[in-house]
C-alpha positions, 0 to 999 in steps of 0.5 A: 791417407788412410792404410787400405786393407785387402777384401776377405769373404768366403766363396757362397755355394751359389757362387760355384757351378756344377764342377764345383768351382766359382763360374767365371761370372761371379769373378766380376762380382767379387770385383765390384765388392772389393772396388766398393770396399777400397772405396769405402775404406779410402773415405769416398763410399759409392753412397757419397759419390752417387749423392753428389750426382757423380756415376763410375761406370764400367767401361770395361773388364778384364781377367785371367784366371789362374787357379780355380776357387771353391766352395768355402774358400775364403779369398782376399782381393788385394785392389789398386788404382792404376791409371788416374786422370779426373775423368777416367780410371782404371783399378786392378785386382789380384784375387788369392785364396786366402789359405794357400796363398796362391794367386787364383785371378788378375784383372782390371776395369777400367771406368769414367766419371760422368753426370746423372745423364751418363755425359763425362765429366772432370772432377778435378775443378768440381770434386776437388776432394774426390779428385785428391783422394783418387790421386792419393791412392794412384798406385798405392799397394795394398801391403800382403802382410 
């Protein structure tokens, strides 16, 4: 198992709204890239997955937001698998500005693995390698240091 580590980038000018902070809506982007990011890094890229005909998609968000982003501060996502079965899963993110430290945003997606045509399916039988990479990472935190 590989050691993970945390998304960094720095907020875009586009990302923020007229206060000057980041809309809310760009906090679900900042999601998608960590997720993909983690995924990428565990061995298992969206690209891999989607060749083999599988699909992840999201079933549902949730966020709270703490302390608002700006723009030009950089962020750090820190993500993890949270709840992992073979057919569904759900991931958590811990959003901090990167300078201060300080935690701007918690939230978590929950998702499900299905086929081209969007039916569920298990990938423990079918993807054993895919399946066993999930589990491995199951609750593994992405160390601060």
């Amino acid at each position: 198992m590989k050691e993970i580590r945390p998304y960094e980038r720095k907020v875009n000018y586009y990302e923020t709204d007229k206060m000057g902070i980041v809309h809310h809506s760009n906090y679900i982007r900042m999601l998608e890239e960590s997720r993909c990011d983690f995924l990428e890094q565990a061995g298992v890229s969206y690209f891999r997955i989607e060749e083999l005909g599988l699909m992840i998609p999201v079933l549902n968000v949730e966020s709270k937001f703490i302390k608002p982003l700006k723009f030009g501060d950089t962020f750090t996502v820190y993500t993890s698998v949270t709840k992992f079965n073979g057919v569904r899963l759900e991931m958590s993110y811990r959003i901090l500005n990167s300078e201060t430290n300080v935690l701007c945003c918690e939230a978590k997606s929950s998702h499900c693995f299905t086929d081209e045509n969007l039916k569920p399916i298990s990938i423990k039988l079918k993807y054993p390698d895919i399946y066993k990479v999930f589990l491995d990472y199951l609750n593994y935190e992405i160390s601060m240091t």
